[in-house]
Chimera marker file (.cmm) of the C-alpha trace (Angstrom):
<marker_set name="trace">
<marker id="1" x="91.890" y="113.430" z="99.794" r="1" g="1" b="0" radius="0.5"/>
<marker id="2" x="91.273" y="109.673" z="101.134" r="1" g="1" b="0" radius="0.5"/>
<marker id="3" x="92.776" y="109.213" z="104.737" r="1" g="1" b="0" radius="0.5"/>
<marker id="4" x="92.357" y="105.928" z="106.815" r="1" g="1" b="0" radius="0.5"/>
<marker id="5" x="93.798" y="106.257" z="110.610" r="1" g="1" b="0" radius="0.5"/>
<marker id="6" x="94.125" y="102.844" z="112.529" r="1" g="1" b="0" radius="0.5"/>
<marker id="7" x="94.079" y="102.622" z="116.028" r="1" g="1" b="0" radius="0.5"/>
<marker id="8" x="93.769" y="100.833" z="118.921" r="1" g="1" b="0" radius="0.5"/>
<marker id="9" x="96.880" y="98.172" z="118.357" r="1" g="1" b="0" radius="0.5"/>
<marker id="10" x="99.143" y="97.442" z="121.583" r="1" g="1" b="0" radius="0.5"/>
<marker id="11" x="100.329" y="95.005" z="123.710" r="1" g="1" b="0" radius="0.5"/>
<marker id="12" x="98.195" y="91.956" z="124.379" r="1" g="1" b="0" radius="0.5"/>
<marker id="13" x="99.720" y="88.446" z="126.078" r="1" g="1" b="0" radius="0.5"/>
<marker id="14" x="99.028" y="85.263" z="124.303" r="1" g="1" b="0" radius="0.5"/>
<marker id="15" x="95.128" y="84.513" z="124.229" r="1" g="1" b="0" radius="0.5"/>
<marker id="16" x="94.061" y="87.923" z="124.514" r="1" g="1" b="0" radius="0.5"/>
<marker id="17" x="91.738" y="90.215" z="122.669" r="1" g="1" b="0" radius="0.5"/>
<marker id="18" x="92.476" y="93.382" z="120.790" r="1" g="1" b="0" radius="0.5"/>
<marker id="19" x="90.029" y="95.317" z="118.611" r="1" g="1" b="0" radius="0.5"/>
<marker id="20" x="91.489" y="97.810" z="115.577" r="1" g="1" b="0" radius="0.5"/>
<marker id="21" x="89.562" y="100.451" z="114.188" r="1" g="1" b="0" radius="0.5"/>
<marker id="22" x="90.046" y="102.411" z="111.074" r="1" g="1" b="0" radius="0.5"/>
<marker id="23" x="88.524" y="105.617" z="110.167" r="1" g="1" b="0" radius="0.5"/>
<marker id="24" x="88.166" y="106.931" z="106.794" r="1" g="1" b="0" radius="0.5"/>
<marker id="25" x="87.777" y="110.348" z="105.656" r="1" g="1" b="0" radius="0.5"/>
<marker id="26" x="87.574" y="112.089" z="102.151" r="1" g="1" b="0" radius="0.5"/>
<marker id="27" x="85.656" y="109.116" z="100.455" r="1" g="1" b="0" radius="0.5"/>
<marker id="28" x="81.959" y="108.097" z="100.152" r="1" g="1" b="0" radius="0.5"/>
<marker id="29" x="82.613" y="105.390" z="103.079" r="1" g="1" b="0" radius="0.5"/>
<marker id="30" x="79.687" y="103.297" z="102.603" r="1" g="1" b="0" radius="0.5"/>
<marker id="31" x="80.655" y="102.803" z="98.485" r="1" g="1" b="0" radius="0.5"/>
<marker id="32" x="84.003" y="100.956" z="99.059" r="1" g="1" b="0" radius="0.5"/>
<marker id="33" x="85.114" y="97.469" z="100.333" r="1" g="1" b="0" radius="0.5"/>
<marker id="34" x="87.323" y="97.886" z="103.001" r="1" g="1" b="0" radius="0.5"/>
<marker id="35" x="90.606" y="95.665" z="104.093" r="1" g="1" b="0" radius="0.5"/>
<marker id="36" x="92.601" y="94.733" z="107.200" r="1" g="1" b="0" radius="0.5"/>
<marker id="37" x="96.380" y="93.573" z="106.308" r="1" g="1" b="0" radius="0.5"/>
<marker id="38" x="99.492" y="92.866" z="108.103" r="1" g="1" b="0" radius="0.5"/>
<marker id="39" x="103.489" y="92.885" z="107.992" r="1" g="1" b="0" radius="0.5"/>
<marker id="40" x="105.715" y="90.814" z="109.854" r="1" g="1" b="0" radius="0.5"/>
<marker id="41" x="109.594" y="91.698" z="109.941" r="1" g="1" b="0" radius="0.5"/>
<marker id="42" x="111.148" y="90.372" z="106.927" r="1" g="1" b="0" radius="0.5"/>
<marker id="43" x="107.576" y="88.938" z="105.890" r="1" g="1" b="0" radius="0.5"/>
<marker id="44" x="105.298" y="90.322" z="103.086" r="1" g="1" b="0" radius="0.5"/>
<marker id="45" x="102.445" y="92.242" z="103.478" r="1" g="1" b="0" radius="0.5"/>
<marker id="46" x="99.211" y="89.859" z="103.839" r="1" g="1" b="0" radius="0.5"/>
<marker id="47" x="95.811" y="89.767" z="103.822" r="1" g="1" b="0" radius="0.5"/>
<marker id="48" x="93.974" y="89.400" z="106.569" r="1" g="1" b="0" radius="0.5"/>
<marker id="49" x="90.192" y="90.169" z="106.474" r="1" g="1" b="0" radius="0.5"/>
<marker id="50" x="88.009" y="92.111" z="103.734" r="1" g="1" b="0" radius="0.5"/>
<marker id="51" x="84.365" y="93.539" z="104.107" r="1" g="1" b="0" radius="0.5"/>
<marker id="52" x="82.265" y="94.752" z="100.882" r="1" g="1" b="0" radius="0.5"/>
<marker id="53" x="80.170" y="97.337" z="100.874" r="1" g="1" b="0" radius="0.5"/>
<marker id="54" x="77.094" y="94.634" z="100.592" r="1" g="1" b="0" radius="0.5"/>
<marker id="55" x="79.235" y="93.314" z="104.212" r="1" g="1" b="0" radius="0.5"/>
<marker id="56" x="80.298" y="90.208" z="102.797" r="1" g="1" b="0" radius="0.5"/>
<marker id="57" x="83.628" y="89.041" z="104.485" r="1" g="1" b="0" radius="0.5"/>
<marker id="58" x="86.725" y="86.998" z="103.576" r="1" g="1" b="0" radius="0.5"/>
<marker id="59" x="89.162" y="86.042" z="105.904" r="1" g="1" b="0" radius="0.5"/>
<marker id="60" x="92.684" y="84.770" z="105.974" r="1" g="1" b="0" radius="0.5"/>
<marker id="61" x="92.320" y="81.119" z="106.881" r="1" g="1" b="0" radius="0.5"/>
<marker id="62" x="95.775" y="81.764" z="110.072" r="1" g="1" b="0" radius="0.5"/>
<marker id="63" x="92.769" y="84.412" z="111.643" r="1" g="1" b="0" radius="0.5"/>
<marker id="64" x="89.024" y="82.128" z="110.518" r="1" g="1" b="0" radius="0.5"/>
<marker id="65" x="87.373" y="81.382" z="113.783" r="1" g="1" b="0" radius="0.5"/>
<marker id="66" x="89.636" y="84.205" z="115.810" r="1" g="1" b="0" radius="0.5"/>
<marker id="67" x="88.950" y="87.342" z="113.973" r="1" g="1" b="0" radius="0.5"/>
<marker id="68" x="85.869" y="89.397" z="112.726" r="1" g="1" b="0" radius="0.5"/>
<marker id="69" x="85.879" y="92.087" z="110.599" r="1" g="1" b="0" radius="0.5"/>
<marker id="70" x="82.998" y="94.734" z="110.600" r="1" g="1" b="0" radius="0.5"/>
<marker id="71" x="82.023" y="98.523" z="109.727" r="1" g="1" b="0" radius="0.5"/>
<marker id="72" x="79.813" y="101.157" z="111.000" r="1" g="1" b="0" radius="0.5"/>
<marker id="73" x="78.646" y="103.655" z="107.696" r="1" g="1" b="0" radius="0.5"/>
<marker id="74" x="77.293" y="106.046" z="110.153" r="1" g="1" b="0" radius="0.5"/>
<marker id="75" x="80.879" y="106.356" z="111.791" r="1" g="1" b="0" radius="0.5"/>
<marker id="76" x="83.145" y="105.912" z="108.654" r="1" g="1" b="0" radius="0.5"/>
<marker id="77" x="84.973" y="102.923" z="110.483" r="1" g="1" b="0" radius="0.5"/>
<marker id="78" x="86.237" y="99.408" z="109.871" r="1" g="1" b="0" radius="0.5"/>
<marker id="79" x="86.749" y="97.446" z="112.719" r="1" g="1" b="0" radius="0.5"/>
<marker id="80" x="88.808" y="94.187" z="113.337" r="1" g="1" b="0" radius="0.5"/>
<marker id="81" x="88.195" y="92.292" z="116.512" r="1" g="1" b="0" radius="0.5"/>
<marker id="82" x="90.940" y="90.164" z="117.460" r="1" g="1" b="0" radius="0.5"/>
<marker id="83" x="90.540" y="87.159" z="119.786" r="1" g="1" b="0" radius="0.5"/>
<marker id="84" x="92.822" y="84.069" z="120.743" r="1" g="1" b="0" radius="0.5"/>
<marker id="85" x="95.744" y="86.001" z="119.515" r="1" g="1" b="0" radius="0.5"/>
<marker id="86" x="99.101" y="84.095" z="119.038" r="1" g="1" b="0" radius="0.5"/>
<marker id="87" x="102.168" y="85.381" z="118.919" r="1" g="1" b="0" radius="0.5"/>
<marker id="88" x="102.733" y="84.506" z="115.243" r="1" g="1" b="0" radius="0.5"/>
<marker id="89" x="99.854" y="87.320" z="115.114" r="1" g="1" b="0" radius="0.5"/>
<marker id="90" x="102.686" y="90.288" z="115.680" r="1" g="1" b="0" radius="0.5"/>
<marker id="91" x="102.717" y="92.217" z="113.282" r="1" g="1" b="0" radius="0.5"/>
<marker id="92" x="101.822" y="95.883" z="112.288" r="1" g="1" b="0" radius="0.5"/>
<marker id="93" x="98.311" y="96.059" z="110.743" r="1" g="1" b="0" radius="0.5"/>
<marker id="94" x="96.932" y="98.623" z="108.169" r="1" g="1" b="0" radius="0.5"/>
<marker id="95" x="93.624" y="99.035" z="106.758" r="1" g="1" b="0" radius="0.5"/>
<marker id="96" x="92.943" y="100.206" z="102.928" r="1" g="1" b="0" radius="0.5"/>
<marker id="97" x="89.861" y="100.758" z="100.884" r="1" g="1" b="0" radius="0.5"/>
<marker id="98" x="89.066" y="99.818" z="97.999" r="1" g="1" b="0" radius="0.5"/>
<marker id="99" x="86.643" y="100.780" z="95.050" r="1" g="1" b="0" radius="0.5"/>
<marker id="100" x="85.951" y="98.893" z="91.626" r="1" g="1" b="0" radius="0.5"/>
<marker id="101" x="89.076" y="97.059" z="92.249" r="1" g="1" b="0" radius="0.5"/>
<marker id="102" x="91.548" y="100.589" z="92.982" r="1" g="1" b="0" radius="0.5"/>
<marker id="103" x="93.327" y="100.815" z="96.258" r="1" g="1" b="0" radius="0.5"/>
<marker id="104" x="92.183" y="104.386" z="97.311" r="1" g="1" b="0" radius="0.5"/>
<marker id="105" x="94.383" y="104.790" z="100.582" r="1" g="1" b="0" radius="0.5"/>
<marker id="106" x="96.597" y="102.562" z="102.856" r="1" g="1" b="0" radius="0.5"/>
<marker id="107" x="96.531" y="103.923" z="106.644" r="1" g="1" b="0" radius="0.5"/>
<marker id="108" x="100.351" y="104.467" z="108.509" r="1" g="1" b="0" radius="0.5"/>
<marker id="109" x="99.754" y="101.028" z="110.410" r="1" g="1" b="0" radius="0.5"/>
<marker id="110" x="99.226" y="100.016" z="113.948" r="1" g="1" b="0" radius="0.5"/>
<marker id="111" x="101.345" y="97.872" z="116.053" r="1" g="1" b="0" radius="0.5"/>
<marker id="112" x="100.352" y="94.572" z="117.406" r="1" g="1" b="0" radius="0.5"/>
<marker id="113" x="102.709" y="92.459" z="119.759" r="1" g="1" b="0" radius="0.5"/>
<marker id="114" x="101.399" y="89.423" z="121.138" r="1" g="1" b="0" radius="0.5"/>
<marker id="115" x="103.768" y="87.925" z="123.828" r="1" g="1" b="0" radius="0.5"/>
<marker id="116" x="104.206" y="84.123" z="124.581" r="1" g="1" b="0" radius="0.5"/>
<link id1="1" id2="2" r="1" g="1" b="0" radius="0.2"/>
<link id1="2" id2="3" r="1" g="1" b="0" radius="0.2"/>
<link id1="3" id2="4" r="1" g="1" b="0" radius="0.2"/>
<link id1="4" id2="5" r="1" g="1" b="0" radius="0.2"/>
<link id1="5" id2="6" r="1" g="1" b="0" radius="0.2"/>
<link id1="6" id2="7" r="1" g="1" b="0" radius="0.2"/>
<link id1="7" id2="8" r="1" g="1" b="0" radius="0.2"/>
<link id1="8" id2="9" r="1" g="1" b="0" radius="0.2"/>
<link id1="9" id2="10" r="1" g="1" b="0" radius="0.2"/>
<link id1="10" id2="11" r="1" g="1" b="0" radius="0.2"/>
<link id1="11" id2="12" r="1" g="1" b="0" radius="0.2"/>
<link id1="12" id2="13" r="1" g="1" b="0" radius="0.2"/>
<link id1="13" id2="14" r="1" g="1" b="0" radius="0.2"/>
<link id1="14" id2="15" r="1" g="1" b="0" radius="0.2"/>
<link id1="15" id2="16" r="1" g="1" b="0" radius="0.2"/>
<link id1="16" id2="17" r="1" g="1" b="0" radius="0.2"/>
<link id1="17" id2="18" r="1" g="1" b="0" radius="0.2"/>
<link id1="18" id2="19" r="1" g="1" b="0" radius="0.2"/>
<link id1="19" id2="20" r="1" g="1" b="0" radius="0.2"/>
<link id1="20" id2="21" r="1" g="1" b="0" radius="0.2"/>
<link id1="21" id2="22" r="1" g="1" b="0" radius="0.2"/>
<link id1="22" id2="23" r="1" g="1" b="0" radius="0.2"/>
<link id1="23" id2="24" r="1" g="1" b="0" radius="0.2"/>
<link id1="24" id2="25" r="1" g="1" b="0" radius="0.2"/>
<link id1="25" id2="26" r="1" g="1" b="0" radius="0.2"/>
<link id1="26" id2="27" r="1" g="1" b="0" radius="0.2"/>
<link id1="27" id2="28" r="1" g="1" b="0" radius="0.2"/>
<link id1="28" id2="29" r="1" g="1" b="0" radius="0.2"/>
<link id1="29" id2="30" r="1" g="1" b="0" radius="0.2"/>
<link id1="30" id2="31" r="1" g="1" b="0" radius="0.2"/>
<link id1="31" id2="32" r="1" g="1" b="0" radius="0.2"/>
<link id1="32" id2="33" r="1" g="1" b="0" radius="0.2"/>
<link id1="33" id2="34" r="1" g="1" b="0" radius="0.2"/>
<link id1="34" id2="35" r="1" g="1" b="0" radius="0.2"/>
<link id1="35" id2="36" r="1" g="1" b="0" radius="0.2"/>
<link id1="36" id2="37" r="1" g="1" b="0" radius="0.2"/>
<link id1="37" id2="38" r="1" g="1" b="0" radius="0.2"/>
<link id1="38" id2="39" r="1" g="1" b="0" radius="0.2"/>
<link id1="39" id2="40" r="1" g="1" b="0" radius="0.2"/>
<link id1="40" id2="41" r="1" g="1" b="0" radius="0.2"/>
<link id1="41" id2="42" r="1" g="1" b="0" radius="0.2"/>
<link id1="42" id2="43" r="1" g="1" b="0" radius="0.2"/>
<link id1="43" id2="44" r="1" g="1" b="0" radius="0.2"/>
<link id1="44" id2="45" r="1" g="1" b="0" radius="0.2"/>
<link id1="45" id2="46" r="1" g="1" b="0" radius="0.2"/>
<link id1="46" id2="47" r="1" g="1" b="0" radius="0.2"/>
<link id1="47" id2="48" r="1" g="1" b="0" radius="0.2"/>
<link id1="48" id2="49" r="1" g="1" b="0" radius="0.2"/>
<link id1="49" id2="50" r="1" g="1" b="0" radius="0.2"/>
<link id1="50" id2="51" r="1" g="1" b="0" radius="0.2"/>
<link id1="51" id2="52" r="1" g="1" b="0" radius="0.2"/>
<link id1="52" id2="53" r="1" g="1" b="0" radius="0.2"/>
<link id1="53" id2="54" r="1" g="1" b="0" radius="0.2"/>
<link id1="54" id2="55" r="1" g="1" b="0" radius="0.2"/>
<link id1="55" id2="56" r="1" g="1" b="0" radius="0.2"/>
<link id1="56" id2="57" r="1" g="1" b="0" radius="0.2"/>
<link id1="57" id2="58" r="1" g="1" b="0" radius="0.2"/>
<link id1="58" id2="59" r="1" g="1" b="0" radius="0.2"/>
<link id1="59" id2="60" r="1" g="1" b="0" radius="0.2"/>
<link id1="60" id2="61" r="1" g="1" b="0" radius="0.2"/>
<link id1="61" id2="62" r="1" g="1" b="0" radius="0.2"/>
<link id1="62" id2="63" r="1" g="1" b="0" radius="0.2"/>
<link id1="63" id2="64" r="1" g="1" b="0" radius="0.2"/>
<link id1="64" id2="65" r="1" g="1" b="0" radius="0.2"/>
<link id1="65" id2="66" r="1" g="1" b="0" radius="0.2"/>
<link id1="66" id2="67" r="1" g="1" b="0" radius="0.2"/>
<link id1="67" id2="68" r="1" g="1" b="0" radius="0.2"/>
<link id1="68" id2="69" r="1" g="1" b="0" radius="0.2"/>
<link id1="69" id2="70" r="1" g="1" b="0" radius="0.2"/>
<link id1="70" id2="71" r="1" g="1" b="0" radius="0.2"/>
<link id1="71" id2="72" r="1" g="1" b="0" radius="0.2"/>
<link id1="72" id2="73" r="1" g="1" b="0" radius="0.2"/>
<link id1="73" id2="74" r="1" g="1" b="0" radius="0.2"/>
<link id1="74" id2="75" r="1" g="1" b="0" radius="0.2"/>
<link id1="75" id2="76" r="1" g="1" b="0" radius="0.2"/>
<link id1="76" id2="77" r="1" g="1" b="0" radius="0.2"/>
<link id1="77" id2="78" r="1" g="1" b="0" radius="0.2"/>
<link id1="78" id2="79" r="1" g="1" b="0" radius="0.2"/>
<link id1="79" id2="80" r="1" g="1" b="0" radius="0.2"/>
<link id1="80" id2="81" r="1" g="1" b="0" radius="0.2"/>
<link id1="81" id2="82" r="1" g="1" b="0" radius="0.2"/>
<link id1="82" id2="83" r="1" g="1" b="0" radius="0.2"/>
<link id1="83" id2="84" r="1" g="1" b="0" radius="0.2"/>
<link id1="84" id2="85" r="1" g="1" b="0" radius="0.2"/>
<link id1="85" id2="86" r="1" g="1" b="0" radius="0.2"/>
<link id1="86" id2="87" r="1" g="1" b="0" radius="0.2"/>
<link id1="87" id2="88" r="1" g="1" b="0" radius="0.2"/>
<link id1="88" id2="89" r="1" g="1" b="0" radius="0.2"/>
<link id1="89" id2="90" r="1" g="1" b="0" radius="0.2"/>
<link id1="90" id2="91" r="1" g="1" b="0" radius="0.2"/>
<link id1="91" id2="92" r="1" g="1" b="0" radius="0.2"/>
<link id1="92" id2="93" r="1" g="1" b="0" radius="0.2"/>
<link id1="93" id2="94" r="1" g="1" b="0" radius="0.2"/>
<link id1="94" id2="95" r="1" g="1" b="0" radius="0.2"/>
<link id1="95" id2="96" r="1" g="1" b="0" radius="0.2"/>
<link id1="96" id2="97" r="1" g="1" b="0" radius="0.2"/>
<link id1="97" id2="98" r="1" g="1" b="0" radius="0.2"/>
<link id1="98" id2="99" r="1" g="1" b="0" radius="0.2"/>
<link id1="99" id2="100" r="1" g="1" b="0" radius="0.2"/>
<link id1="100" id2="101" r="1" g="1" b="0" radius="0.2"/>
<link id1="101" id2="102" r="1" g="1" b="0" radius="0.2"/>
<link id1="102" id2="103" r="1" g="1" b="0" radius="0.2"/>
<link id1="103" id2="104" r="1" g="1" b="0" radius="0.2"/>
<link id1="104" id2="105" r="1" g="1" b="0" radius="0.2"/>
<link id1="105" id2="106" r="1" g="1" b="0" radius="0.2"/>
<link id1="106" id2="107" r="1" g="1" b="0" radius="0.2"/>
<link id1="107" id2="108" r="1" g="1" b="0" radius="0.2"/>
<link id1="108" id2="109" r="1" g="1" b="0" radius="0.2"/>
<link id1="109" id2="110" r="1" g="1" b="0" radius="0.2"/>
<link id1="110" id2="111" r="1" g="1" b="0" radius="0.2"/>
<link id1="111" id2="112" r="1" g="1" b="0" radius="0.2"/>
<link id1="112" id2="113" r="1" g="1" b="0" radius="0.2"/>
<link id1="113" id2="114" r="1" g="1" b="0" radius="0.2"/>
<link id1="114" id2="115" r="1" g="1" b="0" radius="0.2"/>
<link id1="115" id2="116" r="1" g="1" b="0" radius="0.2"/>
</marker_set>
């Protein structure tokens, strides 16, 4: 059974730094391409950053410059550093993975709240 647990969201005024992690168990970790996405109230889910399992990236252009995604193998993690945060950047962020185009698992989502 595929489980992703995010962490590490919070607080954070405007112009700080957060960094999410995501850790995956019950899949072959290294295989997959892994996602970061977010939800504002009464917005859609969106895309925010992907990583392949060859660790080529894509990122939403709101977060180009600002974010980085990256993953450790070894440790079964995603990561998604988060600088220059705005407050436009609330939102509750989940990570997924991905293989040959299938959504495997969505994790329950971690809070971020940037303040102005």
């Amino acid at each position: 059974q595929v489980q992703l647990v995010e962490s590490g969201g919070g607080l954070v005024q405007a112009g700080g730094s957060l960094r999410l992690s995501c850790a995956a168990s019950g899949i072959i970790f290294s295989i997959n391409d892994m996602g970061w996405y977010r939800q504002a109230p009464g917005k859609q889910r969106e895309l925010v950053a992907t990583i392949t399992s060859g660790v080529s990236t894509n990122y939403a252009d709101s977060v180009k410059g600002r974010f980085t995604i990256s993953r450790d193998n070894a440790k079964k993690t995603v990561y998604l550093q988060m600088n220059s945060l705005k407050p436009e950047d609330t939102a509750v962020y989940y990570c997924n993975a991905v293989r040959k185009g299938t959504i495997l698992a969505w994790g329950q989502g971690t809070q971020v709240t940037v303040s102005s």
